[in-house]
Every structure is written in structure tokens, then in C-alpha cells.
DSSP file (Angstrom, degrees, kcal/mol; ACC not computed):
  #  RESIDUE AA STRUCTURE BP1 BP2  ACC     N-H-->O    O-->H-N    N-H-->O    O-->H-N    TCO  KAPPA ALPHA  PHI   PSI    X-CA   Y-CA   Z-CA
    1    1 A X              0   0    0      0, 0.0     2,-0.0     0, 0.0     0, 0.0   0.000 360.0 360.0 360.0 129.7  176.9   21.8 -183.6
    2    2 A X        -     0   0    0      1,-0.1    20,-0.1    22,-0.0     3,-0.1  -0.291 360.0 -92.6 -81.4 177.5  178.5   19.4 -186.0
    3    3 A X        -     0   0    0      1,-0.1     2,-0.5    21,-0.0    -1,-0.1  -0.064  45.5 -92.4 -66.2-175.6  176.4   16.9 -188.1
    4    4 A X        -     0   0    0     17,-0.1     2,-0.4     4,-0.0    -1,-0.1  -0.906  42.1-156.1-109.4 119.6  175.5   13.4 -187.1
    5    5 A X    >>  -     0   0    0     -2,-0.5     3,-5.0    -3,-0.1     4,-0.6  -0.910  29.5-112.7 -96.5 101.4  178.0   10.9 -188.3
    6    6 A X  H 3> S+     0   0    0     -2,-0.4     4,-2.0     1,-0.3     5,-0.1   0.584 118.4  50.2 -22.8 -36.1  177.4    7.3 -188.8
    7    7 A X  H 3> S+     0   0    0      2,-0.2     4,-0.6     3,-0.1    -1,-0.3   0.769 105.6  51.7 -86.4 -13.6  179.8    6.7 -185.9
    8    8 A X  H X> S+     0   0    0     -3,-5.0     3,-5.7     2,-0.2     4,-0.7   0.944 111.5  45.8 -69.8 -75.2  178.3    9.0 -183.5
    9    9 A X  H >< S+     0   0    0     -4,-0.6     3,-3.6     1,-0.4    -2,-0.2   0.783 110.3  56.6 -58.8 -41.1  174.8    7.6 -183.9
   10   10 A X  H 3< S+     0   0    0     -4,-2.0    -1,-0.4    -5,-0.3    -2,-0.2   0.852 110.8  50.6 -49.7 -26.8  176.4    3.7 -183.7
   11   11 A X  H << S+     0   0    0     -3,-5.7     2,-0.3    -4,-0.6    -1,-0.3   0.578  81.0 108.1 -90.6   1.3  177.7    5.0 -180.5
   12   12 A X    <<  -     0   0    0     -3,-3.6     2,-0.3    -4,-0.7     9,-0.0  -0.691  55.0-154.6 -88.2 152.6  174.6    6.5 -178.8
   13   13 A X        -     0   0    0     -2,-0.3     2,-0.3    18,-0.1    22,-0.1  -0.511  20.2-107.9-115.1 152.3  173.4    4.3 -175.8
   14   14 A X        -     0   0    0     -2,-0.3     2,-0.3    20,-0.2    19,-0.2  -0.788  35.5-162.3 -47.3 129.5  170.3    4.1 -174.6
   15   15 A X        -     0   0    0     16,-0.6    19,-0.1    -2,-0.3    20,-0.0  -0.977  40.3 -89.7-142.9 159.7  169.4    5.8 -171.2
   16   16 A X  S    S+     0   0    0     -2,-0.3     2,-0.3    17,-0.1    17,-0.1   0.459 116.9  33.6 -57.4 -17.6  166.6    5.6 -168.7
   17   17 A X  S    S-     0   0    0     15,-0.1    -2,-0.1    14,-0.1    14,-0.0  -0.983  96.1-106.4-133.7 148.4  164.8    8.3 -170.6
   18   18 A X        -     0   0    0     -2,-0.3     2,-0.2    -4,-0.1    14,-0.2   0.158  45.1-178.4 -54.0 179.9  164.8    8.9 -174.3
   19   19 A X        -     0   0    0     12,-0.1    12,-2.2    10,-0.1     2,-0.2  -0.974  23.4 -92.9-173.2 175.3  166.8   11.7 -175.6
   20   20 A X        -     0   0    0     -2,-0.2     2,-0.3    10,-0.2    10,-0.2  -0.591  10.7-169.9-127.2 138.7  167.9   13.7 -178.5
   21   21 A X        -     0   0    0      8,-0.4     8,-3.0    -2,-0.2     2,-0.3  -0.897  36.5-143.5-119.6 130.3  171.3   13.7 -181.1
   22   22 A X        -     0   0    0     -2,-0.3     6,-0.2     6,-0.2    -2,-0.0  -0.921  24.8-178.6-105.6 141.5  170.8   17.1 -183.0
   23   23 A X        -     0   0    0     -2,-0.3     2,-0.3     1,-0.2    -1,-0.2   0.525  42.1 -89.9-112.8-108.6  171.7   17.2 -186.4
   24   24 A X  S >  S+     0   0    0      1,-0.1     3,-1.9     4,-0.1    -1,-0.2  -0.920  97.8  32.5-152.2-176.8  171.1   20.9 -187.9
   25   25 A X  T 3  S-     0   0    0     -2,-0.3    -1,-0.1     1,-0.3    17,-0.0   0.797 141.7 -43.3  23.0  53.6  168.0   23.0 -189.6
   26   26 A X  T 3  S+     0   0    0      1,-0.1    16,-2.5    15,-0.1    -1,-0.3   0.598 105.5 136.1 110.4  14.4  165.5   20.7 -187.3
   27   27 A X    <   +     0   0    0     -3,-1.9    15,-0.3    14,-0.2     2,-0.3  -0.121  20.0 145.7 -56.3 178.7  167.2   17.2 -187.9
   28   28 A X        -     0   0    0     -6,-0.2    12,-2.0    13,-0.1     2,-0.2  -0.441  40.3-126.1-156.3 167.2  167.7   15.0 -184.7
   29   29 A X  E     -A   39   0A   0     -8,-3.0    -8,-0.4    -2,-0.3     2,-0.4  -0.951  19.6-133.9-128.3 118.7  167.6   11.3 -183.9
   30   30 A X  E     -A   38   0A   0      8,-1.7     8,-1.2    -2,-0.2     2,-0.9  -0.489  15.3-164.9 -55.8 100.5  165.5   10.0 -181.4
   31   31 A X        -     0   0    0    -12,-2.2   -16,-0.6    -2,-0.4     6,-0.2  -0.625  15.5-153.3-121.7  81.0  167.3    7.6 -179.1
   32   32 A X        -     0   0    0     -2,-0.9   -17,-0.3     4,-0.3   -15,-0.1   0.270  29.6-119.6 -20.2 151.5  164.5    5.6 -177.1
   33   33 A X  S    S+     0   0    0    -19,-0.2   -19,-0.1   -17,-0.1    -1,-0.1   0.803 117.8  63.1 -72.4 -35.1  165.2    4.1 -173.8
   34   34 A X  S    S-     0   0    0      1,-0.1   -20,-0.2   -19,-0.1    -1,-0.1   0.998 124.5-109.0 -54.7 -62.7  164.3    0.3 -175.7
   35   35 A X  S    S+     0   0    0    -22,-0.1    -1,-0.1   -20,-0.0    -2,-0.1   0.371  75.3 147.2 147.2   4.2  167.5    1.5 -177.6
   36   36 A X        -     0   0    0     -5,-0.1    -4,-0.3     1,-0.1     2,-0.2  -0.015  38.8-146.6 -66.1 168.9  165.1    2.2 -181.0
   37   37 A X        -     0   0    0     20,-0.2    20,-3.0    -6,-0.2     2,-0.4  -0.606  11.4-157.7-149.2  90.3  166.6    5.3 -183.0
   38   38 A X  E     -AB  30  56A   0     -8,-1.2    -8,-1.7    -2,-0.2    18,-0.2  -0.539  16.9-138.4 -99.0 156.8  164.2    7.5 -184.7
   39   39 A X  E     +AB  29  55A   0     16,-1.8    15,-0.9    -2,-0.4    16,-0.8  -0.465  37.4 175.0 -57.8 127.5  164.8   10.0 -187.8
   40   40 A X  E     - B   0  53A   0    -12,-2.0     2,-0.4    13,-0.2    13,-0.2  -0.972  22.9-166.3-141.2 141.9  162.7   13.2 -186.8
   41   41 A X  E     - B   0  52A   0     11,-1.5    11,-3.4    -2,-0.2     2,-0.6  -0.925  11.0-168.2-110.2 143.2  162.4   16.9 -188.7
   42   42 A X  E     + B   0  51A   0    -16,-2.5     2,-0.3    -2,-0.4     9,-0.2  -0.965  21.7 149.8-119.1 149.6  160.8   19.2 -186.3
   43   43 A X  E     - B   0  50A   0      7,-3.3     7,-2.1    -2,-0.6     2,-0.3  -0.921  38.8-105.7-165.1 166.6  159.6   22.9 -188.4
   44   44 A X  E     - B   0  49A   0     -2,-0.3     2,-0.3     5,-0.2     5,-0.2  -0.796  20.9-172.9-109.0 132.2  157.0   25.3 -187.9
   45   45 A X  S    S-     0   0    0      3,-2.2     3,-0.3    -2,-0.3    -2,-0.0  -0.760  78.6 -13.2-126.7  94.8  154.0   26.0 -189.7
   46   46 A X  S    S-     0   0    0     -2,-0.3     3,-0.1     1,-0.2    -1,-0.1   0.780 124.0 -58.3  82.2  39.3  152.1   29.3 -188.5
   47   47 A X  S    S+     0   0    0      1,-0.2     2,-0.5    -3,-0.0    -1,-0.2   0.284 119.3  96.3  86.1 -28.8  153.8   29.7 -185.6
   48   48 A X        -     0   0    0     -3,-0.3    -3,-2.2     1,-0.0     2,-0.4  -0.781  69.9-126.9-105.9 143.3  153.2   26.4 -184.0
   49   49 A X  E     -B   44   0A   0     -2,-0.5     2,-0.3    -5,-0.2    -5,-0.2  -0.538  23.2-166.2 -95.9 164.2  155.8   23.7 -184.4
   50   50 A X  E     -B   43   0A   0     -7,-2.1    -7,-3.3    -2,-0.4     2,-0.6  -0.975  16.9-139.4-144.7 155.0  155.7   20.3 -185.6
   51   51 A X  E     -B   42   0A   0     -2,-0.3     2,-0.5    -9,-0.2    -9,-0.2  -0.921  12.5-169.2-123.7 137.0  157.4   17.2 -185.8
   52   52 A X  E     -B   41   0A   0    -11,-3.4   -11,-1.5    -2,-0.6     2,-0.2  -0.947  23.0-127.3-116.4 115.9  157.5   14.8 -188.9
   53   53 A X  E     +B   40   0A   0     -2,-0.5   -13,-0.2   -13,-0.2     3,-0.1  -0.617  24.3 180.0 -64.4 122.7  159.0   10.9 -188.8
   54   54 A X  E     -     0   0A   0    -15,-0.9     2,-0.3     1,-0.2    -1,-0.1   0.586  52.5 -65.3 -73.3 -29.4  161.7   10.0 -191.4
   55   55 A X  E     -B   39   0A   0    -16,-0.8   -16,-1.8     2,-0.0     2,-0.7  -0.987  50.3 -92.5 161.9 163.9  162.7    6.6 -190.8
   56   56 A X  E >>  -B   38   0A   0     -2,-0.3     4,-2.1   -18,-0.2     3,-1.2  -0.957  52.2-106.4-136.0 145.0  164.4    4.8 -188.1
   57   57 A X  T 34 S+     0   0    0    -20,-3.0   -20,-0.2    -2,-0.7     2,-0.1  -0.638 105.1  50.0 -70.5 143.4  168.1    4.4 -188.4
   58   58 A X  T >4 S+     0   0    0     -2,-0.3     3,-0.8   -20,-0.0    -1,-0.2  -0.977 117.6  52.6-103.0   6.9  169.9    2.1 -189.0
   59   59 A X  T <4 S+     0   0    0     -3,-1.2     2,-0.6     1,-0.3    -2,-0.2   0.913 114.0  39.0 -79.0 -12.3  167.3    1.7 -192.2
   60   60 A X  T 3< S-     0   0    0     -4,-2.1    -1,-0.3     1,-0.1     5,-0.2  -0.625  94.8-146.9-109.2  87.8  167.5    4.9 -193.4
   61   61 A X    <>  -     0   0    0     -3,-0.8     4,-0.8    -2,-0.6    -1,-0.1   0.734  31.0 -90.9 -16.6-172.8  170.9    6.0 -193.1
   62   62 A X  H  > S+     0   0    0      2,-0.1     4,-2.2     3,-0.1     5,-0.3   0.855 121.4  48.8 -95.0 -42.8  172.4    9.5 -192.3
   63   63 A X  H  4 S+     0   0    0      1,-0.2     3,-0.4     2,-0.2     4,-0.2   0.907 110.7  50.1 -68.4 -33.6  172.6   10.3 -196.2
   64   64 A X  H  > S+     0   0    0      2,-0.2     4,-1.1     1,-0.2    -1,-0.2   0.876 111.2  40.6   9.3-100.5  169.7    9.4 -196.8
   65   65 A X  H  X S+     0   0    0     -4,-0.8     4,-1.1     1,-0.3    -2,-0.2   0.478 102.9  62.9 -39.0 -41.1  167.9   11.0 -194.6
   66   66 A X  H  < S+     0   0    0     -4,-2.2     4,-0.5    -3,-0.4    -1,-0.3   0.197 108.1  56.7-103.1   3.1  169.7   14.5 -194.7
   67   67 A X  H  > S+     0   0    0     -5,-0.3     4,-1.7    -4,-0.2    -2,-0.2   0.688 100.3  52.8 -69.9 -44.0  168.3   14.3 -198.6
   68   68 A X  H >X S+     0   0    0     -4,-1.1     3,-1.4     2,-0.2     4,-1.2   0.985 111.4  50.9 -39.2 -65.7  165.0   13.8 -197.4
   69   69 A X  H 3< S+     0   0    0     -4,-1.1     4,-0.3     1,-0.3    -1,-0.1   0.697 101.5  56.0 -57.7 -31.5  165.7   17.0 -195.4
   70   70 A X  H 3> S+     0   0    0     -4,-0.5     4,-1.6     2,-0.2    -1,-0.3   0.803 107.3  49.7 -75.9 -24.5  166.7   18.8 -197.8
   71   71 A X  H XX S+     0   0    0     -4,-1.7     4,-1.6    -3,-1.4     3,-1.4   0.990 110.4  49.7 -32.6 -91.1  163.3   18.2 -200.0
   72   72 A X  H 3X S+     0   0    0     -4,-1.2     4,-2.2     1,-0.3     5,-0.2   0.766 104.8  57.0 -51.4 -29.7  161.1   19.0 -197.3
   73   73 A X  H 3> S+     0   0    0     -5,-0.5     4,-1.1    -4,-0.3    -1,-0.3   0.970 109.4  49.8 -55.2 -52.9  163.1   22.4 -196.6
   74   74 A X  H X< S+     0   0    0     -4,-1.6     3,-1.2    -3,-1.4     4,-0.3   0.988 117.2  42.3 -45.9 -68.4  162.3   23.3 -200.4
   75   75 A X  H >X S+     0   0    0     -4,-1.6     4,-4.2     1,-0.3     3,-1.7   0.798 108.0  54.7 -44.5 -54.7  159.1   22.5 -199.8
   76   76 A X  H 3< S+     0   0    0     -4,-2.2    -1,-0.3     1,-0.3    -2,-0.2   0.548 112.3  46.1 -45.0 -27.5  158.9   24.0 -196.9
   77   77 A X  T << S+     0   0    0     -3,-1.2    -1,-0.3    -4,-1.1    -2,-0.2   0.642 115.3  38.3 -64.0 -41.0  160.0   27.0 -198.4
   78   78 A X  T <4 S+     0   0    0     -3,-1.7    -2,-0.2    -4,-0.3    -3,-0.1   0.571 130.4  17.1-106.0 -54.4  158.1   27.4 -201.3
   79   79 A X  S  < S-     0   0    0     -4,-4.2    -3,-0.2    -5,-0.2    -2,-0.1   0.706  85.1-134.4-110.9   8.3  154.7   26.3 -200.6
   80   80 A X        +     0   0    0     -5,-0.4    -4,-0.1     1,-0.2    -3,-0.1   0.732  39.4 177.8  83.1  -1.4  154.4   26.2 -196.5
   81   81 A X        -     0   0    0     -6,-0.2     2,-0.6     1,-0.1    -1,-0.2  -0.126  39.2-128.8 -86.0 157.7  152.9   23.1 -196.3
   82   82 A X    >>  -     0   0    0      1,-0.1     3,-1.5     2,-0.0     4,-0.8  -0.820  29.8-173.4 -79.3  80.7  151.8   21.0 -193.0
   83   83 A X  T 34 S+     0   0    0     -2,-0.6     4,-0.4     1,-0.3    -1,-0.1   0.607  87.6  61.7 -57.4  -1.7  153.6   17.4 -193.9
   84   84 A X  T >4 S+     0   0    0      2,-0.1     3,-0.6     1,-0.1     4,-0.4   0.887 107.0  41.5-106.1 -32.8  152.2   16.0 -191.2
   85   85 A X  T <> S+     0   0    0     -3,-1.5     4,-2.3     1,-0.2     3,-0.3   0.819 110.8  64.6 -60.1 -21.1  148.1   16.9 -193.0
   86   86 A X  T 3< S+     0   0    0     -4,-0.8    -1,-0.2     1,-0.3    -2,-0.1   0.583 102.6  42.2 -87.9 -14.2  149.7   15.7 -196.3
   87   87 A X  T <> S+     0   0    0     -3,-0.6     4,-1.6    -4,-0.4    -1,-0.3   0.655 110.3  50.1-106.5  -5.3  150.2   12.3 -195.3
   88   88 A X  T  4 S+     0   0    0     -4,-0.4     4,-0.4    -3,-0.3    -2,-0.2   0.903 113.1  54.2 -84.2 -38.8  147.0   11.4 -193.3
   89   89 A X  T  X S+     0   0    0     -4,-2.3     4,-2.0     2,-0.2     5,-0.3   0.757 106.3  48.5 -75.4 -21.9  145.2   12.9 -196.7
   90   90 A X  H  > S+     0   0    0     -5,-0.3     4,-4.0     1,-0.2    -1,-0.2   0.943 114.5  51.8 -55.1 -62.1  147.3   10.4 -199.1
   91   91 A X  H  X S+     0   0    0     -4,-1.6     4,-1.0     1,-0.3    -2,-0.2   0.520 112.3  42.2 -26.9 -27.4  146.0    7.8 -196.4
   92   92 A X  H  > S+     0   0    0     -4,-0.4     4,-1.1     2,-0.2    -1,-0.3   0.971 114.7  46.3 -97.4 -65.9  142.6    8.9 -196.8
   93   93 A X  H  X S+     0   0    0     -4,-2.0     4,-2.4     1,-0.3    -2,-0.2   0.913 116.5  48.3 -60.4 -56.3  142.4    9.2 -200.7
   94   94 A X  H >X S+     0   0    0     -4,-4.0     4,-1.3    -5,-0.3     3,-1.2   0.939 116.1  47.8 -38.6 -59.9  144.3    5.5 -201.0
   95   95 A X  H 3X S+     0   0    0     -4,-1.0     4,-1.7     1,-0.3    -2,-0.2   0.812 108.4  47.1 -45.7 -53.1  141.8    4.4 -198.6
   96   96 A X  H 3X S+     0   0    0     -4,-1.1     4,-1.1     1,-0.2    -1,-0.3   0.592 111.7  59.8 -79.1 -32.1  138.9    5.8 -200.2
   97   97 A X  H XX S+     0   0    0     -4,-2.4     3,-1.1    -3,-1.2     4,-1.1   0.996 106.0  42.8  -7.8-104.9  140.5    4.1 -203.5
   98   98 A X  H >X S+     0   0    0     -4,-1.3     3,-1.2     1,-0.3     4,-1.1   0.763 106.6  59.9 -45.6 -68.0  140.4    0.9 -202.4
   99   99 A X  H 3X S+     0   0    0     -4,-1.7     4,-1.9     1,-0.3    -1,-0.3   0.693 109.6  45.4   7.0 -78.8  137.1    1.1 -200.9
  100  100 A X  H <X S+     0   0    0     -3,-1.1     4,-2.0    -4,-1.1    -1,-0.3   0.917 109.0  51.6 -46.5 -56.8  135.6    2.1 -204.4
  101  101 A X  H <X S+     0   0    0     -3,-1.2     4,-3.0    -4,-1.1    -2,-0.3   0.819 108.2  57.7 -47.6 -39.2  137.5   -0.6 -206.4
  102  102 A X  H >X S+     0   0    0     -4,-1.1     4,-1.5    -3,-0.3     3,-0.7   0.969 107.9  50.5 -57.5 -76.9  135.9   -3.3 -203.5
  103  103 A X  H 3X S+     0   0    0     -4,-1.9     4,-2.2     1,-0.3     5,-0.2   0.835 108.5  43.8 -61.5 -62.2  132.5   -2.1 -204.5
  104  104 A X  H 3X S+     0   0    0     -4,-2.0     4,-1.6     1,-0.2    -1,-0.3   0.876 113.4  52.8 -72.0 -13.1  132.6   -2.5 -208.3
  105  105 A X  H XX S+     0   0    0     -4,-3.0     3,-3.0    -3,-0.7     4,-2.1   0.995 109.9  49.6 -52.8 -46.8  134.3   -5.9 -207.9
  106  106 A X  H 3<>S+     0   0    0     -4,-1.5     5,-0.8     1,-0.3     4,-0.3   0.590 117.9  42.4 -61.0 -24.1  131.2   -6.8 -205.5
  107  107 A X  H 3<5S+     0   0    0     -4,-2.2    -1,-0.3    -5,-0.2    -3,-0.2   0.651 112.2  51.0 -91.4 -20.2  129.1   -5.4 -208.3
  108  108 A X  H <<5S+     0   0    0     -3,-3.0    -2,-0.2    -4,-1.6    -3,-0.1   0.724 116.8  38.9 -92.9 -35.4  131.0   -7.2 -211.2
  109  109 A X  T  <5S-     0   0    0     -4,-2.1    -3,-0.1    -5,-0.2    -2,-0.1   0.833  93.4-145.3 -79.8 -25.2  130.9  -10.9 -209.5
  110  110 A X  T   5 -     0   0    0     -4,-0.3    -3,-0.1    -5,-0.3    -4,-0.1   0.894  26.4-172.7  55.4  47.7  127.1  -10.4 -208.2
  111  111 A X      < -     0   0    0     -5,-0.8     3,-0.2     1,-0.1    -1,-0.1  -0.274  27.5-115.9 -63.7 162.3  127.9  -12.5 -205.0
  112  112 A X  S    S+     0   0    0      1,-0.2     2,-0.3     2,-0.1    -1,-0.1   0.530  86.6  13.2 -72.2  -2.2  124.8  -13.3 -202.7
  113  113 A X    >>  -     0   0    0      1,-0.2     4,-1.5     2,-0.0     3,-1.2  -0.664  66.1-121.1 170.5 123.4  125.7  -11.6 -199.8
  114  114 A X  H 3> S+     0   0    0      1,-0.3     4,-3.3    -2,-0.3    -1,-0.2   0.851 116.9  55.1 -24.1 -77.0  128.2   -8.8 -198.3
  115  115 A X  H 3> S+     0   0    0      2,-0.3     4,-1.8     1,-0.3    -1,-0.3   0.848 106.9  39.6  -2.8 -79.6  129.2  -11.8 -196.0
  116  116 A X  H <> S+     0   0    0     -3,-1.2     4,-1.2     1,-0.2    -1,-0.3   0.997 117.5  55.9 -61.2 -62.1  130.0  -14.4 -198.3
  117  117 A X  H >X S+     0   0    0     -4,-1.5     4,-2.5     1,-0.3     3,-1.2   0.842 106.1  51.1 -38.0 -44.9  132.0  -11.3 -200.7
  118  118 A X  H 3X S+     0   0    0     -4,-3.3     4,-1.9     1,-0.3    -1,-0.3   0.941 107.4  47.8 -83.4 -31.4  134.2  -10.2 -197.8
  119  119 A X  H 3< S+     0   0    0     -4,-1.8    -1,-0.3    -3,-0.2     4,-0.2   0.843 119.7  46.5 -66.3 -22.3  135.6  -13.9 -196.9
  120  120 A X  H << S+     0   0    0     -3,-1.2     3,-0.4    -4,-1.2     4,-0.3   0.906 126.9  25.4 -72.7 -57.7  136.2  -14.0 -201.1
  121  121 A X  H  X S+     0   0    0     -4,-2.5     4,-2.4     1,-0.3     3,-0.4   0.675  96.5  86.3 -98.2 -13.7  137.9  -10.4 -201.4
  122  122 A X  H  X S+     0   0    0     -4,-1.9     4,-1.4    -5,-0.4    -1,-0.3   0.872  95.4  44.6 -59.6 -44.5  139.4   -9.9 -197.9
  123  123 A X  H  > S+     0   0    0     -3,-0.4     4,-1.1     1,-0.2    -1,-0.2   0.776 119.6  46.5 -78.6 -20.2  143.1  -12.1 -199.1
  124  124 A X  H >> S+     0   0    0     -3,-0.4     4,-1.0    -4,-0.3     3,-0.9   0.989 111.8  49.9 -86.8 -56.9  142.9   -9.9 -202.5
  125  125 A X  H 3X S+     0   0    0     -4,-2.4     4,-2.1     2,-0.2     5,-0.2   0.700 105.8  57.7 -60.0 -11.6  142.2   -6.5 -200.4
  126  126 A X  H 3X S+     0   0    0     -4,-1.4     4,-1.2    -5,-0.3    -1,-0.2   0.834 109.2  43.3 -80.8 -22.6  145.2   -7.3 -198.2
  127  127 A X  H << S+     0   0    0     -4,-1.1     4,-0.4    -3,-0.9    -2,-0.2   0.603 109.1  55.4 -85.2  -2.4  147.3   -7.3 -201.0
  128  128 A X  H  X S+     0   0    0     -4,-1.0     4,-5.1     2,-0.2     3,-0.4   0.794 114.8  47.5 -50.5 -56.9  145.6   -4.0 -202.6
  129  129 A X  H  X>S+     0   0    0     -4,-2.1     4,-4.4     1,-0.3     5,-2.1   0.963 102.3  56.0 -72.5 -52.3  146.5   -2.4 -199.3
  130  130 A X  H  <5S+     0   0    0     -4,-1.2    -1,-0.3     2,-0.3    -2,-0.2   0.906 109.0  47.0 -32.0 -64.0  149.7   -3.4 -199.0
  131  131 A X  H  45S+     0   0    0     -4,-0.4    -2,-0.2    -3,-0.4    -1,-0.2   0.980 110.9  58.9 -54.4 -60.0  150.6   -1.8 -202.5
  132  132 A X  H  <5S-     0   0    0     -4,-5.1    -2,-0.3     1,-0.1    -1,-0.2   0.850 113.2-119.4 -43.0 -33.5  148.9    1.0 -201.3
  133  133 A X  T  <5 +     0   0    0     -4,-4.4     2,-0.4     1,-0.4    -3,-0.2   0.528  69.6 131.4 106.5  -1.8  150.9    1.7 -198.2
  134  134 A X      < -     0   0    0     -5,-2.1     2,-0.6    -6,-0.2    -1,-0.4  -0.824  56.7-134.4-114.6 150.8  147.9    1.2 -195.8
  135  135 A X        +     0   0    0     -2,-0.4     2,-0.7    -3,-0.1    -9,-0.0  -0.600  39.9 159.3 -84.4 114.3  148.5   -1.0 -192.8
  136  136 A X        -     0   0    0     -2,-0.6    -6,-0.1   -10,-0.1    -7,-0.1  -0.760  28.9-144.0-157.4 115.6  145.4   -3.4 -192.6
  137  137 A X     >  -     0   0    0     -2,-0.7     4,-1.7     4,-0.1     5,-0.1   0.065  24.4-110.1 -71.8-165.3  145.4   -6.8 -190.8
  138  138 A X  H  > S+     0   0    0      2,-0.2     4,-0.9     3,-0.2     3,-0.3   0.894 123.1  45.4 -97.4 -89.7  143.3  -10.2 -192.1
  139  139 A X  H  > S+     0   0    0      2,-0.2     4,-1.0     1,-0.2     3,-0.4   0.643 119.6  42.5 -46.1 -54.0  140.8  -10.2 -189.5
  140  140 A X  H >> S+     0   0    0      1,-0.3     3,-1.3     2,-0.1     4,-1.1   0.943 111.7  55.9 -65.2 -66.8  140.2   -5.8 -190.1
  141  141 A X  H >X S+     0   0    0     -4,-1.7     4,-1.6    -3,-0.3     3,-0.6   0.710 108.6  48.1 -57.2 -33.2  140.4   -6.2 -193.9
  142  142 A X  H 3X S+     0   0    0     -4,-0.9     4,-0.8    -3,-0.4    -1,-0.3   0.914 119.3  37.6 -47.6 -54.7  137.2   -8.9 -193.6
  143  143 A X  H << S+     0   0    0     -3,-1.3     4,-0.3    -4,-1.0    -1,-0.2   0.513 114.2  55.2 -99.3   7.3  135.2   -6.8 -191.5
  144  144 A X  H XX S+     0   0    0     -4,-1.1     3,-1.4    -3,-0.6     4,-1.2   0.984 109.0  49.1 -80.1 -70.3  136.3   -3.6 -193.5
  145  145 A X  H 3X S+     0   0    0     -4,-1.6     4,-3.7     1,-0.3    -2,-0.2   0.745 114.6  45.1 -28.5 -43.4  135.1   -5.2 -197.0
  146  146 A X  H 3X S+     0   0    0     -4,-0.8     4,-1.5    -5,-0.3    -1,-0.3   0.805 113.6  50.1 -91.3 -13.0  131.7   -6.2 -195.3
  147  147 A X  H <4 S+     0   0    0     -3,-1.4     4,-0.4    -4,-0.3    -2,-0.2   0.938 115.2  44.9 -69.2 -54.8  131.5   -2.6 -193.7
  148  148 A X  H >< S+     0   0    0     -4,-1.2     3,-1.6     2,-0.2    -2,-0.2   0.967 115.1  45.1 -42.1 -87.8  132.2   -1.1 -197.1
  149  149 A X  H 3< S+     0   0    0     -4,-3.7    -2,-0.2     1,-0.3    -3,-0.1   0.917 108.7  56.0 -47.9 -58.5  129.8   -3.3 -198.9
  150  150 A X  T 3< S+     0   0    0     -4,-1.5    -1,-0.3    -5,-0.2    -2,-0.2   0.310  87.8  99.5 -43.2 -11.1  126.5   -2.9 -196.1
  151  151 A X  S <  S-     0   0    0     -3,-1.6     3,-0.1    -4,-0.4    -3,-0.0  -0.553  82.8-105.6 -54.8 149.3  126.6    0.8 -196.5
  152  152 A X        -     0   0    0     -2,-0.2     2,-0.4     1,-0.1    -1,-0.2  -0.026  35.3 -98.2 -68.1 178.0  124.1    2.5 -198.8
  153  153 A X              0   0    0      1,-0.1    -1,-0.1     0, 0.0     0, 0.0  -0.789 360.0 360.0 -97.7 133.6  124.9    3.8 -202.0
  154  154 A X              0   0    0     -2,-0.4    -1,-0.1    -3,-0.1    -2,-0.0   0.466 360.0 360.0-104.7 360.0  125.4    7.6 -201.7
């Protein structure tokens, strides 16, 4: 099958169900019926396959992309790994991050109440999260902070 070519993928259409452009060693691009177009590597780990998101074209390009592929092939090669646990556990550890940093501000200002702290820190934790890479709206980061703070000390 030959590779996927900047003009091929500009040329794929949308149709009444999505469907697949195969690139090679577990490449495709995902071409939605909305007309969206995503990067996917699909590989196996332990027998069971899996599929991993790259990107959606057109911002991550074909060269890009087929660099990406070639990483995660090394990896994939060398250590086995599940990419698709390795990114929920960044998620977790950032999270878990922030979460800690929230607490010793909350301890460092000595506000009067969880309440009052999370309407002060919530505009500062959406820009924490944001650097981090975790997705976290105004209204969740408010009630996240006061969630955070109102738990016991473990």
C-alpha cells in the first residue's frame, strides 16, 4: 500500500460512515463522517490490540506524524509498553501535582474557609492546569479546589 500523501488525505471526502486511509506499520487516518480527520497508530500489546490518537490532520501533518510513529515503534520495540496506560498515569501524577501545590498555598495564605480559598485560587489553578496539559473548566476548577481543600489530611 503506498504511504499517505498530503494530497491524498486533502482529497479524502467524507462519507455517510467514517472510514479508514491506511498508511503502513499501524498508521491510518480517520476520516469522520463530520469530515474531521484523525491521526491513529493501532499495535498490540499482549495479544490484544490497541489504538493510540496522534493528532488530527491538518495540524499535525503527514511528516510529522510518521516521526511520531517511528518513536513509538522504538518504544514499542524495546520496552513493550501500553501508550494508552502511560498517558492516563502522566494525567494522574500532573493532577495529583497540582492538587498538592493547591494545598500548601491554602496553608501558606491561612484563608478562613475552603470556600472563600477556591473563588481566590480557582483563576490561578486554571492557569496551573493549562501548563500542565490537564483540561479543567472555571466552574470544575472552583469546585475541584474546594473538594481538594475539605478532604482530610492523609
Amino acid at each position: 500500500m503506498p504511504p499517505l500523501t498530503d494530497t491524498a488525505i486533502k482529497a479524502a471526502k467524507p462519507r455517510a460512515k467514517a472510514y479508514r486511509l491506511s498508511d503502513q506499520k499501524g498508521l491510518y487516518l480517520e476520516v469522520a463522517d463530520s469530515g474531521g480527520k484523525w491521526w491513529r497508530f493501532k499495535y498490540r500489546v499482549g495479544g490484544k490490540e490497541k489504538r493510540l490518537s496522534l493528532g488530527v490532520y491538518p495540524d499535525s501533518g503527514v511528516d510529522r506524524t510518521l516521526g511520531l510513529v517511528g518513536g513509538l515503534e522504538g518504544q514499542l520495540q524495546r520496552h513493550g509498553s501500553d501508550f494508552s496506560r502511560s498517558g492516563a498515569n502522566a494525567r494522574h501524577r500532573a493532577n495529583r501535582e497540582l492538587k498538592e501545590v493547591v494545598k500548601r498555598k491554602f496553608a501558606e495564605r491561612q484563608w478562613k474557609s475552603a470556600h472563600s480559598a477556591s473563588h481566590e485560587l480557582a483563576p490561578w489553578v486554571i492557569d496551573e492546569a493549562k501548563r500542565r496539559n490537564i483540561r479543567l473548566s472555571p466552574t470544575r476548577a472552583q469546585v475541584t479546589v474546594y473538594e481538594w481543600l475539605k478532604e482530610k489530611k492523609e
